[in-house]
N, CA, C and O atoms as a GROMACS GRO file, in nm:
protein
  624
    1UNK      N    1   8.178   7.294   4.194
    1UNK     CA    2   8.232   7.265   4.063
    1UNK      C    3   8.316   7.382   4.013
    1UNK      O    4   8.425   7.368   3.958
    2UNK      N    5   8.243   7.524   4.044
    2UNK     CA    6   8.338   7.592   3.997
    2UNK      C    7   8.464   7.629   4.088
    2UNK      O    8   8.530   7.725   4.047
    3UNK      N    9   8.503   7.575   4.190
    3UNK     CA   10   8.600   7.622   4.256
    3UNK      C   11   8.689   7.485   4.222
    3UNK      O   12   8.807   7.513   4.243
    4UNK      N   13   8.675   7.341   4.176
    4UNK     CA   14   8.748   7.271   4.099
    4UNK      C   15   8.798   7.304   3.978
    4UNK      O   16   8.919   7.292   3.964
    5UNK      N   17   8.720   7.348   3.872
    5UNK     CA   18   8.742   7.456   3.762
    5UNK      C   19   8.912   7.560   3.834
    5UNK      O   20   9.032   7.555   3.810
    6UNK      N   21   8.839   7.626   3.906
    6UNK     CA   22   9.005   7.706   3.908
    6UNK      C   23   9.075   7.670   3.963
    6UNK      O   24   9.194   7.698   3.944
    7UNK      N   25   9.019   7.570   4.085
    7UNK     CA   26   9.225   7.459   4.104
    7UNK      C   27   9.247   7.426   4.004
    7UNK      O   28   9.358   7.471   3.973
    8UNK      N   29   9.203   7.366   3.923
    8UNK     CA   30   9.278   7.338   3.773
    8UNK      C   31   9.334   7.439   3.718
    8UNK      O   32   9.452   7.445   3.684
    9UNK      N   33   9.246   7.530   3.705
    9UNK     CA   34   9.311   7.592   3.619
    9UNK      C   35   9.478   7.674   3.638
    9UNK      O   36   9.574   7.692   3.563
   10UNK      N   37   9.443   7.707   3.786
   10UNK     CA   38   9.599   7.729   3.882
   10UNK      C   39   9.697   7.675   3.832
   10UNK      O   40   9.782   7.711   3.750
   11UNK      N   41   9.667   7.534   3.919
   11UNK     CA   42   9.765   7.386   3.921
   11UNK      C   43   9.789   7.399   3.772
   11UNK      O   44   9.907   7.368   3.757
   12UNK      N   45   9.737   7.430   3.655
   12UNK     CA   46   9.752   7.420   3.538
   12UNK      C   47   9.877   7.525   3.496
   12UNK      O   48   9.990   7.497   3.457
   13UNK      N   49   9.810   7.663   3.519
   13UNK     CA   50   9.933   7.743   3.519
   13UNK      C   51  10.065   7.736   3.625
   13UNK      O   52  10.173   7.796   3.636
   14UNK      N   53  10.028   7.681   3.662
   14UNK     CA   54  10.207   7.661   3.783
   14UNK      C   55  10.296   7.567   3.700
   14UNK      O   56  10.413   7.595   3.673
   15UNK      N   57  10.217   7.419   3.648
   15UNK     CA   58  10.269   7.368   3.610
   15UNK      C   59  10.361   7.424   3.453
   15UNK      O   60  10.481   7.393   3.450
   16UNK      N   61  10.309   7.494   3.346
   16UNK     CA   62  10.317   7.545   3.290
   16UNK      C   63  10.317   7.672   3.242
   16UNK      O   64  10.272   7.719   3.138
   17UNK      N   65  10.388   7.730   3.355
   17UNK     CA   66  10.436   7.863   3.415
   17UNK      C   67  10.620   7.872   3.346
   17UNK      O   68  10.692   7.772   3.344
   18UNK      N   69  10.649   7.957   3.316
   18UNK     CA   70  10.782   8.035   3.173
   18UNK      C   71  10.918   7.955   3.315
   18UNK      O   72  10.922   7.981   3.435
   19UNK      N   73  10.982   7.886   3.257
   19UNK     CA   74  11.075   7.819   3.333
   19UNK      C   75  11.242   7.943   3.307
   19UNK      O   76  11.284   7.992   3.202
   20UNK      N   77  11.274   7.951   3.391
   20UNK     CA   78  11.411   8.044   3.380
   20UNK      C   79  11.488   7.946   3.277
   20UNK      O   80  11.473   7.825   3.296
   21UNK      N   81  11.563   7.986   3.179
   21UNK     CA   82  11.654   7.940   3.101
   21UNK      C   83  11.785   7.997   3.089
   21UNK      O   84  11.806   8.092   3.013
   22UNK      N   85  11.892   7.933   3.173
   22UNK     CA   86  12.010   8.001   3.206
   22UNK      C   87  12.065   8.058   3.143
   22UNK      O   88  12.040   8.027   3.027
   23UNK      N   89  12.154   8.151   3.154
   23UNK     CA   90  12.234   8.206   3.045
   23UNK      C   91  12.379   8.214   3.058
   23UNK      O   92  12.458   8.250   3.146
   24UNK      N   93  12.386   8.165   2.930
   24UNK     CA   94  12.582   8.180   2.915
   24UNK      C   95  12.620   8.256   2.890
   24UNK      O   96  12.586   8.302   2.781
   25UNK      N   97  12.729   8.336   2.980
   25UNK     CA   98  12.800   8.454   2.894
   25UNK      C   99  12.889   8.441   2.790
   25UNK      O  100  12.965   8.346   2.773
   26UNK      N  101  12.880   8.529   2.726
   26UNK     CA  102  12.998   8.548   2.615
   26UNK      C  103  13.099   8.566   2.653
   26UNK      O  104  13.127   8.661   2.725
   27UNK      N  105  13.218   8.438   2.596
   27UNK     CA  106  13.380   8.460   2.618
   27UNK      C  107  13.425   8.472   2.555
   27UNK      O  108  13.371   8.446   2.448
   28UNK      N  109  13.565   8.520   2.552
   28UNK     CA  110  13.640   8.544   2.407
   28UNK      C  111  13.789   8.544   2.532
   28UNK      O  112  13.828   8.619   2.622
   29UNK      N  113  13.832   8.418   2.472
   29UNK     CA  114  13.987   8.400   2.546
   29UNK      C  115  14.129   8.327   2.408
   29UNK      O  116  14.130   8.297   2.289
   30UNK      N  117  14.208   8.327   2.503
   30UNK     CA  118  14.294   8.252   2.426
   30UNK      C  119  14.427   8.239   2.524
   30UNK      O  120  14.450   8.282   2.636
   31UNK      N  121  14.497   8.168   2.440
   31UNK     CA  122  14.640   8.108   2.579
   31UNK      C  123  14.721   8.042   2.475
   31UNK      O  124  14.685   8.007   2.362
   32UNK      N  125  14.840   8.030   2.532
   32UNK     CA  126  14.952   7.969   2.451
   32UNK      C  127  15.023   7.836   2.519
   32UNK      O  128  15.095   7.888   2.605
   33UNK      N  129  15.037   7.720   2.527
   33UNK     CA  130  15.167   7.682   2.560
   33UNK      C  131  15.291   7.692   2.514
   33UNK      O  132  15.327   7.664   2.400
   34UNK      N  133  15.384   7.747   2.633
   34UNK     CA  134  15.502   7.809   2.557
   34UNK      C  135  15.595   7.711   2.560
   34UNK      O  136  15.598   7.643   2.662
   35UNK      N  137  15.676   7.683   2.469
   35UNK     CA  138  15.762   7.496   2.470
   35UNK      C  139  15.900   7.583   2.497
   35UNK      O  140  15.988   7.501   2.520
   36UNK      N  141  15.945   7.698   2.502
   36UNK     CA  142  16.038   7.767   2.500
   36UNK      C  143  16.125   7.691   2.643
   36UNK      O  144  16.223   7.624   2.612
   37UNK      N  145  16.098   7.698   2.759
   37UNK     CA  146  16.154   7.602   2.844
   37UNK      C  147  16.220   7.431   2.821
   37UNK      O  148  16.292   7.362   2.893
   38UNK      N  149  16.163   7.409   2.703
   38UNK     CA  150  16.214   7.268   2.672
   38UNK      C  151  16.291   7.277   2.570
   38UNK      O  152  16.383   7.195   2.568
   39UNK      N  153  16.278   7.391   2.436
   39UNK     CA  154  16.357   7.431   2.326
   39UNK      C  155  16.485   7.475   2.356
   39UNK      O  156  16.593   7.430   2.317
   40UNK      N  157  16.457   7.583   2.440
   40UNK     CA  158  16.591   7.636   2.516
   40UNK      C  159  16.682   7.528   2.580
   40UNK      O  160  16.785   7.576   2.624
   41UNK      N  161  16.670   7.381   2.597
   41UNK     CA  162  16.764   7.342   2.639
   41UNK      C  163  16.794   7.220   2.551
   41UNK      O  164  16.869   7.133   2.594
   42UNK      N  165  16.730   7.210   2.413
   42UNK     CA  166  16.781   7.172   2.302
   42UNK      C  167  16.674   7.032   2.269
   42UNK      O  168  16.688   6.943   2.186
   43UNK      N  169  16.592   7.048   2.343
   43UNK     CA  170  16.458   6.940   2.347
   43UNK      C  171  16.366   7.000   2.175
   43UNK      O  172  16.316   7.104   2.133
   44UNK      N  173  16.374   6.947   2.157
   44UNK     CA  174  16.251   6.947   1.977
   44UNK      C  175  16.105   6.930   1.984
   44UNK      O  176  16.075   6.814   2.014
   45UNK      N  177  16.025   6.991   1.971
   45UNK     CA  178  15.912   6.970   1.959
   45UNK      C  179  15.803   7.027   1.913
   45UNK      O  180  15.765   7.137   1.952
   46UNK      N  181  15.726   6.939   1.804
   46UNK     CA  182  15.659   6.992   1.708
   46UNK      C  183  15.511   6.893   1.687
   46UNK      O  184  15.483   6.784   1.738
   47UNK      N  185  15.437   6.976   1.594
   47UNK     CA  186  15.289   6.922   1.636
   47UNK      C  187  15.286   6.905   1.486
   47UNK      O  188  15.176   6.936   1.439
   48UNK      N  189  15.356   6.874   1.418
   48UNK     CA  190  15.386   6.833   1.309
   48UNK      C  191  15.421   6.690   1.252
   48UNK      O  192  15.543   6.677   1.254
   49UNK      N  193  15.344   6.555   1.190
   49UNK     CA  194  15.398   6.474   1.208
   49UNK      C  195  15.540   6.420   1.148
   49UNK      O  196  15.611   6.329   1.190
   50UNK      N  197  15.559   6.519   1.015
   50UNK     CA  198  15.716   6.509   0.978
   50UNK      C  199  15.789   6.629   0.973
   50UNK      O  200  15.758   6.747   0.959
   51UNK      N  201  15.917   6.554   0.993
   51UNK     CA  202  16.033   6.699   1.007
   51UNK      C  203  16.142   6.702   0.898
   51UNK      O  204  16.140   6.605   0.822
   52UNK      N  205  16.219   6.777   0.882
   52UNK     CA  206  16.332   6.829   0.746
   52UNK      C  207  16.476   6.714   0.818
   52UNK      O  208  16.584   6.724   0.761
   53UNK      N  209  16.467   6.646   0.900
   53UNK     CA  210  16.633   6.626   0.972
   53UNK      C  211  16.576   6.449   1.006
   53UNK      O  212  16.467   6.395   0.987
   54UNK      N  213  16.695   6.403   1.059
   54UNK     CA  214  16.724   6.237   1.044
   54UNK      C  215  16.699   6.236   1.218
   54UNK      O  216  16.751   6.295   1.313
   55UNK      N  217  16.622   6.164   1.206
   55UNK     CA  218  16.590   6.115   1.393
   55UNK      C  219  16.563   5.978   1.356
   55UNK      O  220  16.538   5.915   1.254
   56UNK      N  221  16.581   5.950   1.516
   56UNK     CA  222  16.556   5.777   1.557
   56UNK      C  223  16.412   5.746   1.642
   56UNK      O  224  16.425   5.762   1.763
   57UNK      N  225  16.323   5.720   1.612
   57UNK     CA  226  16.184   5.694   1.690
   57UNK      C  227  16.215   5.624   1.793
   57UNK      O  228  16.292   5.531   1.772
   58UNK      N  229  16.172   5.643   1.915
   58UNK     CA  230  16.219   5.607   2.028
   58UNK      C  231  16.032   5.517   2.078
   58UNK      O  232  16.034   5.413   2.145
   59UNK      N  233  15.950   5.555   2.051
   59UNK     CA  234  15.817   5.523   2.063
   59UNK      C  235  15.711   5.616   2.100
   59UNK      O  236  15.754   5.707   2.170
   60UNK      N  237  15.590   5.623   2.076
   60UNK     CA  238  15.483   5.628   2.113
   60UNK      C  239  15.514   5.714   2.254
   60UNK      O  240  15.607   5.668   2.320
   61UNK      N  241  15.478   5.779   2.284
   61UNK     CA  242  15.456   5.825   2.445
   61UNK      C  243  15.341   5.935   2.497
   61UNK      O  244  15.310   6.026   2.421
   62UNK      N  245  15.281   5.923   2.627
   62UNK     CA  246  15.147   6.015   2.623
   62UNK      C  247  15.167   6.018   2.735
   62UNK      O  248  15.269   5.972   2.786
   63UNK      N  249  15.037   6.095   2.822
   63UNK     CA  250  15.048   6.170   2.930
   63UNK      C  251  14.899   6.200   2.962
   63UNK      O  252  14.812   6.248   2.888
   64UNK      N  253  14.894   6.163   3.080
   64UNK     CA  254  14.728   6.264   3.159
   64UNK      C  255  14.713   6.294   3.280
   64UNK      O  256  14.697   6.223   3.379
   65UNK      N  257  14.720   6.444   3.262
   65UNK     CA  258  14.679   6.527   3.425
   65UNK      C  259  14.519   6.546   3.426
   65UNK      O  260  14.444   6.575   3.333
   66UNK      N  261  14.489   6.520   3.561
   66UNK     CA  262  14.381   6.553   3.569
   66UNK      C  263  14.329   6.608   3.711
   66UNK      O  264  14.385   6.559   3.809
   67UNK      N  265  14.229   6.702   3.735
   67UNK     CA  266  14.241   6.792   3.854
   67UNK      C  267  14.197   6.708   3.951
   67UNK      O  268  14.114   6.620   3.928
   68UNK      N  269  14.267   6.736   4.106
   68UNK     CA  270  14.221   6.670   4.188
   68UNK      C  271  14.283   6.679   4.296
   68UNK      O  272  14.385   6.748   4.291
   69UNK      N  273  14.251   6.619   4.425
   69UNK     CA  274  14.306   6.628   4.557
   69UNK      C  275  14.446   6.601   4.564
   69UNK      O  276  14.452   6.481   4.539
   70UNK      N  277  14.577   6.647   4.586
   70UNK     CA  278  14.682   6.607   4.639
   70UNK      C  279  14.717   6.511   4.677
   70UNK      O  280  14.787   6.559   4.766
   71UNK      N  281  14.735   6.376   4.690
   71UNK     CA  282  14.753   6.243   4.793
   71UNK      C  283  14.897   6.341   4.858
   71UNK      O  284  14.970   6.419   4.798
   72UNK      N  285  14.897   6.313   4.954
   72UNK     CA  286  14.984   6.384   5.061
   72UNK      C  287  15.046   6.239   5.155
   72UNK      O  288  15.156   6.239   5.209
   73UNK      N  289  14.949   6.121   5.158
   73UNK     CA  290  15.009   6.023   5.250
   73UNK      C  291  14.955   5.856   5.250
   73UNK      O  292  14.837   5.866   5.283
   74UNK      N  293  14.972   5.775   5.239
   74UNK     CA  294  14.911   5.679   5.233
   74UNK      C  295  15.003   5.574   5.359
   74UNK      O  296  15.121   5.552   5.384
   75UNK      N  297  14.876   5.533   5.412
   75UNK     CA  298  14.854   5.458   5.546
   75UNK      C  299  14.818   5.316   5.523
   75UNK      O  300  14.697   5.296   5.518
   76UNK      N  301  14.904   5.203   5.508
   76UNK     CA  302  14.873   5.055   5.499
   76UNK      C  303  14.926   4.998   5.603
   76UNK      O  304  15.041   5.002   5.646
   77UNK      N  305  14.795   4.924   5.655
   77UNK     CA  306  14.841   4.840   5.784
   77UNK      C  307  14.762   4.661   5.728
   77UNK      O  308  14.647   4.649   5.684
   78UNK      N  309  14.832   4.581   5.741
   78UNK     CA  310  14.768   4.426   5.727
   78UNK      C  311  14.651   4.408   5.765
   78UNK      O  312  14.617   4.445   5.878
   79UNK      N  313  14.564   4.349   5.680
   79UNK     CA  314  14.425   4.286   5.739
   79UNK      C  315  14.440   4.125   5.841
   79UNK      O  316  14.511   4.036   5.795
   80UNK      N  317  14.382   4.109   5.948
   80UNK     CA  318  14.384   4.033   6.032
   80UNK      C  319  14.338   3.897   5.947
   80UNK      O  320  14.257   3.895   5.855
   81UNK      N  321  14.399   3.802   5.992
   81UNK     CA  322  14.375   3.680   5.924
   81UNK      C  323  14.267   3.673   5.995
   81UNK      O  324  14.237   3.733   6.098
   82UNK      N  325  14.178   3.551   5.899
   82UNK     CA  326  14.066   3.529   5.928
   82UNK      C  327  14.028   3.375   5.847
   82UNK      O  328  14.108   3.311   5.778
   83UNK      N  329  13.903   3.342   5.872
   83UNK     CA  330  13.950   3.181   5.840
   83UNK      C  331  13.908   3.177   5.693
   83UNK      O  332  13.953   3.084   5.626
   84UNK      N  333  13.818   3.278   5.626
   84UNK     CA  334  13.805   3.262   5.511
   84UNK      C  335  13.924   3.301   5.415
   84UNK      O  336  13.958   3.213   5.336
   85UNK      N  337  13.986   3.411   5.412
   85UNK     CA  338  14.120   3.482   5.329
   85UNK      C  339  14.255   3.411   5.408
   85UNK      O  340  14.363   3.385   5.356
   86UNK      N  341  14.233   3.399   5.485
   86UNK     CA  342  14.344   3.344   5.588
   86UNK      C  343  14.467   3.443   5.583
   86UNK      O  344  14.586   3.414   5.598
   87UNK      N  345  14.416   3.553   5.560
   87UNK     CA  346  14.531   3.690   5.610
   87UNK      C  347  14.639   3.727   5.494
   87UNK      O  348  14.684   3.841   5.485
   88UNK      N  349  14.684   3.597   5.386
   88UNK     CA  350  14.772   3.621   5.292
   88UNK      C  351  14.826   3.732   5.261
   88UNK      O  352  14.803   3.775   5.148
   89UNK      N  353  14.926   3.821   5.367
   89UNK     CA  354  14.961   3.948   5.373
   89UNK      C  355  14.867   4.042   5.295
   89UNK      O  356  14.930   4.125   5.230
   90UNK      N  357  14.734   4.051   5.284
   90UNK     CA  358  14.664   4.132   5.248
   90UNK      C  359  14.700   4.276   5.296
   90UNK      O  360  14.774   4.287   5.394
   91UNK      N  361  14.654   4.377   5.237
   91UNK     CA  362  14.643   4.504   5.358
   91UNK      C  363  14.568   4.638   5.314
   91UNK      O  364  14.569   4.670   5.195
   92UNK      N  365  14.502   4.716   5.411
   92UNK     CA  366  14.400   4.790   5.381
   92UNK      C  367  14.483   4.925   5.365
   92UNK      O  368  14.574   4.934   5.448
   93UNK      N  369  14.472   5.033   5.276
   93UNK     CA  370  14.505   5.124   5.246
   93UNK      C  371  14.442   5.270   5.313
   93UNK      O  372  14.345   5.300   5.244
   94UNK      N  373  14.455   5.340   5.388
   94UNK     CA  374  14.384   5.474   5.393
   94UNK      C  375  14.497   5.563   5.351
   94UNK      O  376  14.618   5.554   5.369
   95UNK      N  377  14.401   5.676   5.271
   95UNK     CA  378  14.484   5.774   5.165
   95UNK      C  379  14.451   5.884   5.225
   95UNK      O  380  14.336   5.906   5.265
   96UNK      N  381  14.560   5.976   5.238
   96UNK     CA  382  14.573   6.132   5.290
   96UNK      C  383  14.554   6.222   5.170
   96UNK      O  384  14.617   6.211   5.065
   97UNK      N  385  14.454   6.320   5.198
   97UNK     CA  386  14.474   6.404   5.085
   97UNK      C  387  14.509   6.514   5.105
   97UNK      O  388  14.501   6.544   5.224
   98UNK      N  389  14.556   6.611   5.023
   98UNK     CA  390  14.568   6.755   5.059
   98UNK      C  391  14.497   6.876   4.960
   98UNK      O  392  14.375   6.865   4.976
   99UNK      N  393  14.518   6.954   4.894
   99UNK     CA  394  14.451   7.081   4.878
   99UNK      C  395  14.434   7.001   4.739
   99UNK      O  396  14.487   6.902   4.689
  100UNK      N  397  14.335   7.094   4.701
  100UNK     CA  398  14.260   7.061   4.538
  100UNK      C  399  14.392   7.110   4.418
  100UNK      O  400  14.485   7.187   4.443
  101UNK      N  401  14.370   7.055   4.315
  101UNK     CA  402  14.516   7.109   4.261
  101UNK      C  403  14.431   7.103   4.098
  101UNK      O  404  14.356   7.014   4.056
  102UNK      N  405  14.463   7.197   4.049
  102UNK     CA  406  14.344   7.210   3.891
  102UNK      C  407  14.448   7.179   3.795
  102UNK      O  408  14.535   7.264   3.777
  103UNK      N  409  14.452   7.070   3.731
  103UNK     CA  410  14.506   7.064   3.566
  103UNK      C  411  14.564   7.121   3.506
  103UNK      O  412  14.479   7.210   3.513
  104UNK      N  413  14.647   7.169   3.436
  104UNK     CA  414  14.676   7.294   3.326
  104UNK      C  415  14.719   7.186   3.200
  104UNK      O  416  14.747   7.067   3.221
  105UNK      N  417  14.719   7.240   3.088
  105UNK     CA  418  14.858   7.226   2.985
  105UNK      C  419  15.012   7.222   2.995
  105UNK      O  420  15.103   7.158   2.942
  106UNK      N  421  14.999   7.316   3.084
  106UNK     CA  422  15.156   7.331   3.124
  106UNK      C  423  15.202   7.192   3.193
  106UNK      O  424  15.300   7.136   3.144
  107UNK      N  425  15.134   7.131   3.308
  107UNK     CA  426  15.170   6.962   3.364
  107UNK      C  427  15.160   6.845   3.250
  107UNK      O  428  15.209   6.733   3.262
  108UNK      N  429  15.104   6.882   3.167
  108UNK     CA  430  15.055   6.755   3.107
  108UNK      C  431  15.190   6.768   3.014
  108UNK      O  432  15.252   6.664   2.992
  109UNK      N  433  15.251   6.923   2.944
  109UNK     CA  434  15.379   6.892   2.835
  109UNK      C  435  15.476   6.830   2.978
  109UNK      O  436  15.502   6.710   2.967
  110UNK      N  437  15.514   6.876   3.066
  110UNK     CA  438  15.605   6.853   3.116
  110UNK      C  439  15.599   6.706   3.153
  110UNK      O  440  15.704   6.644   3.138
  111UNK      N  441  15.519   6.657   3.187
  111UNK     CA  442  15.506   6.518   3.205
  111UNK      C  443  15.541   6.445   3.090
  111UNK      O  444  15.596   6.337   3.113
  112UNK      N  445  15.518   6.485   2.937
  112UNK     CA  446  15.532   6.407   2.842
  112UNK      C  447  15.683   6.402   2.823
  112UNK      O  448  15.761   6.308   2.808
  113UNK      N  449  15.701   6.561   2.831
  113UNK     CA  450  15.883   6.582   2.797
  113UNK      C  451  15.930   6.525   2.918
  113UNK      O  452  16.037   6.466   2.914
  114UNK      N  453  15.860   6.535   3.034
  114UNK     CA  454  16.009   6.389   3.106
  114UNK      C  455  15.993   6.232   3.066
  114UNK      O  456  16.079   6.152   3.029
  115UNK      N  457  15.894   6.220   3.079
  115UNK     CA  458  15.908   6.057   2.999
  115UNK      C  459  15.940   6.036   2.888
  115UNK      O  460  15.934   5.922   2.844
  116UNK      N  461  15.995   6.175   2.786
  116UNK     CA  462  16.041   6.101   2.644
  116UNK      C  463  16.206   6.098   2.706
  116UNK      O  464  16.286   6.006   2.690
  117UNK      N  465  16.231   6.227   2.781
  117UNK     CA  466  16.365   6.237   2.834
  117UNK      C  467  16.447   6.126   2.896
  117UNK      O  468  16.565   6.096   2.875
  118UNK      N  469  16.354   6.069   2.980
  118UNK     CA  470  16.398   5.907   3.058
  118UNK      C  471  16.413   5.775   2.941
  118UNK      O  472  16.484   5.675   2.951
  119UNK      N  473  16.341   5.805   2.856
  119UNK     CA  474  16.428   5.700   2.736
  119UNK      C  475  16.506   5.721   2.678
  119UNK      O  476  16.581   5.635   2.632
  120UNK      N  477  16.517   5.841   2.660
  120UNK     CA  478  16.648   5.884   2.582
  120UNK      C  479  16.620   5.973   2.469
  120UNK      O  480  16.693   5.975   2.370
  121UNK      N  481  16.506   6.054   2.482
  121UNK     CA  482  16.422   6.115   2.356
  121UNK      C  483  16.512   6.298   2.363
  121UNK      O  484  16.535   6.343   2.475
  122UNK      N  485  16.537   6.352   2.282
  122UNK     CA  486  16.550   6.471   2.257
  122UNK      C  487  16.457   6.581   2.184
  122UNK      O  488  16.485   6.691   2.137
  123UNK      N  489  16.297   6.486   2.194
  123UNK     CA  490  16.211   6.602   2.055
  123UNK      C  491  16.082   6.457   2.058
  123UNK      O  492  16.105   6.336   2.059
  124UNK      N  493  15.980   6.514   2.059
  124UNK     CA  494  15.864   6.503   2.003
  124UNK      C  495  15.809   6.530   1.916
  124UNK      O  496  15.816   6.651   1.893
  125UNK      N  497  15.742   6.466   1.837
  125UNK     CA  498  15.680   6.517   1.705
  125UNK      C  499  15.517   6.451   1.717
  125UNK      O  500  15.467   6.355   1.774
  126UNK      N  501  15.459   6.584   1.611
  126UNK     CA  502  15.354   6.483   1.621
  126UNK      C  503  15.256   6.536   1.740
  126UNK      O  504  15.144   6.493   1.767
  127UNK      N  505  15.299   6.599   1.779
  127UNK     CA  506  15.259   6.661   1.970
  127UNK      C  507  15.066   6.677   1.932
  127UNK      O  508  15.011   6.728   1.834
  128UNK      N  509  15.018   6.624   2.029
  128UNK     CA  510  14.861   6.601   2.029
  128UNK      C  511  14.796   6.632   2.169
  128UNK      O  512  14.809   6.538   2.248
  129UNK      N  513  14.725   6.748   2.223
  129UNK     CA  514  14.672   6.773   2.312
  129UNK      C  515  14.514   6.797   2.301
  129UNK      O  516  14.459   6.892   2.247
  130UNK      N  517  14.448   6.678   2.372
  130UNK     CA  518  14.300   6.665   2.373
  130UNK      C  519  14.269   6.686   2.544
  130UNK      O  520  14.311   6.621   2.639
  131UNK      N  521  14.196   6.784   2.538
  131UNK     CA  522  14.120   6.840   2.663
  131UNK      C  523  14.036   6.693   2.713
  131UNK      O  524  14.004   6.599   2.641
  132UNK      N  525  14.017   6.706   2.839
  132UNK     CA  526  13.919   6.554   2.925
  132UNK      C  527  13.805   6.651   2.962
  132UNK      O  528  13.816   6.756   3.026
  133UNK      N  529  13.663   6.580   2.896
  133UNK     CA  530  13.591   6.706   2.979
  133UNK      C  531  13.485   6.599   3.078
  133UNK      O  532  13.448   6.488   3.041
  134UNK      N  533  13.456   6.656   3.190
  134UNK     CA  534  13.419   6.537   3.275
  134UNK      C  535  13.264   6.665   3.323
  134UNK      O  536  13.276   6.787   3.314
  135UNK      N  537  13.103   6.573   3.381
  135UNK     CA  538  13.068   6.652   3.395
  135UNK      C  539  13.057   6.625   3.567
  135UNK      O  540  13.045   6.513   3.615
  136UNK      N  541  13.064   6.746   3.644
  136UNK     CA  542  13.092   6.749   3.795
  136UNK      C  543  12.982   6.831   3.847
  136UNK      O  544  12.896   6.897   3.789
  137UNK      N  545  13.006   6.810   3.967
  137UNK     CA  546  12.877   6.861   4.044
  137UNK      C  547  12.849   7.062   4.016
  137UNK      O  548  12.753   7.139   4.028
  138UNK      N  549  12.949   7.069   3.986
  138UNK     CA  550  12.925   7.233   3.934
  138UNK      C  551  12.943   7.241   3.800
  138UNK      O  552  12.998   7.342   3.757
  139UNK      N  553  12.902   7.139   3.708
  139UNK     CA  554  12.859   7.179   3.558
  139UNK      C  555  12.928   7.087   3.493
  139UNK      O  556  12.959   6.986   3.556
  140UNK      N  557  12.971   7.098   3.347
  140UNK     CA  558  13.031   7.014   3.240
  140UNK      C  559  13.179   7.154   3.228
  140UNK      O  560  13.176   7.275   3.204
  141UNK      N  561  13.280   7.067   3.255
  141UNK     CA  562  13.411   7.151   3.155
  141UNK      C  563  13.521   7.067   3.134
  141UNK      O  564  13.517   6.945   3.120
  142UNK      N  565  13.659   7.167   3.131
  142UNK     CA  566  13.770   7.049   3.130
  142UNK      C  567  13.846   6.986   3.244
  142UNK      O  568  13.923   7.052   3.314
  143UNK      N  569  13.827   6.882   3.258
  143UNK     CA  570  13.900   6.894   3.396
  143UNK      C  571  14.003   6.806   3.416
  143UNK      O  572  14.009   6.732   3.515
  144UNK      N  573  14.124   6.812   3.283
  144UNK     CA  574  14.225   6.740   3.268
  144UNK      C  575  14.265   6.783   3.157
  144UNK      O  576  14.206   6.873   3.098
  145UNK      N  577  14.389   6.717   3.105
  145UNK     CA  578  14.417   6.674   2.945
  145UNK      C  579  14.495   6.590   2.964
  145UNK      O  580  14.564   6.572   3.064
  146UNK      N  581  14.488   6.480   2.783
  146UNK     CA  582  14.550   6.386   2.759
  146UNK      C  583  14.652   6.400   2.673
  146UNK      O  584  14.596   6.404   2.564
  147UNK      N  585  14.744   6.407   2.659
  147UNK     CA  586  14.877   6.457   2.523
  147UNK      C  587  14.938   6.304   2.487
  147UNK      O  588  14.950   6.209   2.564
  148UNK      N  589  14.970   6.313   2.359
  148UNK     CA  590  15.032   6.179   2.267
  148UNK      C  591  15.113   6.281   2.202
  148UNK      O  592  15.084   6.400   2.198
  149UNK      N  593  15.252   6.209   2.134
  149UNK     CA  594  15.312   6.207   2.082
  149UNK      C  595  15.400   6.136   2.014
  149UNK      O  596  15.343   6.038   1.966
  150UNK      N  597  15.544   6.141   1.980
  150UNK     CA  598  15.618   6.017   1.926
  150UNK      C  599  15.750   6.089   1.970
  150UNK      O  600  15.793   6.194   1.923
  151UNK      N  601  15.816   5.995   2.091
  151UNK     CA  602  15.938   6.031   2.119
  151UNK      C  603  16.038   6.029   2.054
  151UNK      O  604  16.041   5.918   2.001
  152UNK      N  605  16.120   6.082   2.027
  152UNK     CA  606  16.200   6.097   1.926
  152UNK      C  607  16.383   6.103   1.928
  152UNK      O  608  16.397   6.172   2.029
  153UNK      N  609  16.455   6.088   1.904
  153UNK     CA  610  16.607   6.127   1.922
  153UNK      C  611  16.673   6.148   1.796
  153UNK      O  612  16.712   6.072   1.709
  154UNK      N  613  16.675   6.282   1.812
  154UNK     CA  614  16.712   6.348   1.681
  154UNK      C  615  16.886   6.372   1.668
  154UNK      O  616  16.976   6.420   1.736
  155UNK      N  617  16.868   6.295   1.515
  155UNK     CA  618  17.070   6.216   1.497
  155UNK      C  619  17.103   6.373   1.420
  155UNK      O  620  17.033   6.441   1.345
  156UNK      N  621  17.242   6.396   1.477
  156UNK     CA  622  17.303   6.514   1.396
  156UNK      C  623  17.336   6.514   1.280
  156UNK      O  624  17.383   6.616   1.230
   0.00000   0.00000   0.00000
């Protein structure tokens, strides 16, 4: 009896034995996106939803990078007819990837400023950048962003 007594009491303390509680370090950062590459060539853009000057709204436009493998190649060959699908040019896809490629701010403006550019936009307003935070096998962070804005073509 008494050697049941102190397996318990063991098994008791193991179970309820001081668990490590990780620790976060202290950060202190900061960063800029610089729009100076798109200003400098007479592109507008502001995180402001109104401006002092006469523009034409061109629409709505947004954007999302998010980190991830390269596709480098994609491989489609037809699936063999068969009597159930009966082949209806179906076809199976295998995808090539290449090196890991991480997100920034910097892809996500440039992506927005070419698709306002391809309609005919000279300036964004309104500019909205929300971080994607996803949680992954090495923790919770950001591992994308989504940007909105309102394309714009600003009249002289």
């Amino acid at each position: 009896m008494k050697k049941l007594c102190v397996l318990t009491l063991f098994a008791a303390s193991l179970i309820t034995s001081c668990s490590v509680i990780p620790k976060h370090p202290y950060v202190q950062e900061s960063s800029i996106l610089d729009y100076t590459a798109y200003t400098s060539k007479g592109f507008f853009i502001s995180e402001s939803n109104s401006v002092s000057f006469n523009y034409k709204a061109i629409g709505s436009v947004s954007a999302k990078v998010e980190s991830g493998y390269v596709i480098t190649g994609i491989k489609e060959k037809p699936v063999p007819n068969d009597d159930i699908y009966k082949g209806n040019g179906r076809t199976t896809s295998k995808i090539k990837y290449g090196d890991y490629k991480r997100a920034n701010q910097n892809d996500a403006l440039k992506e927005i400023c070419d698709r306002a550019m391809e309609e005919g936009g000279n300036g964004i307003i309104n500019l909205n950048i929300e971080p994607i935070i996803s949680t992954t096998q090495h923790g919770t962070g950001v591992t994308g962003y989504f940007i909105t804005g309102m394309a714009i073509r600003k009249l002289d």
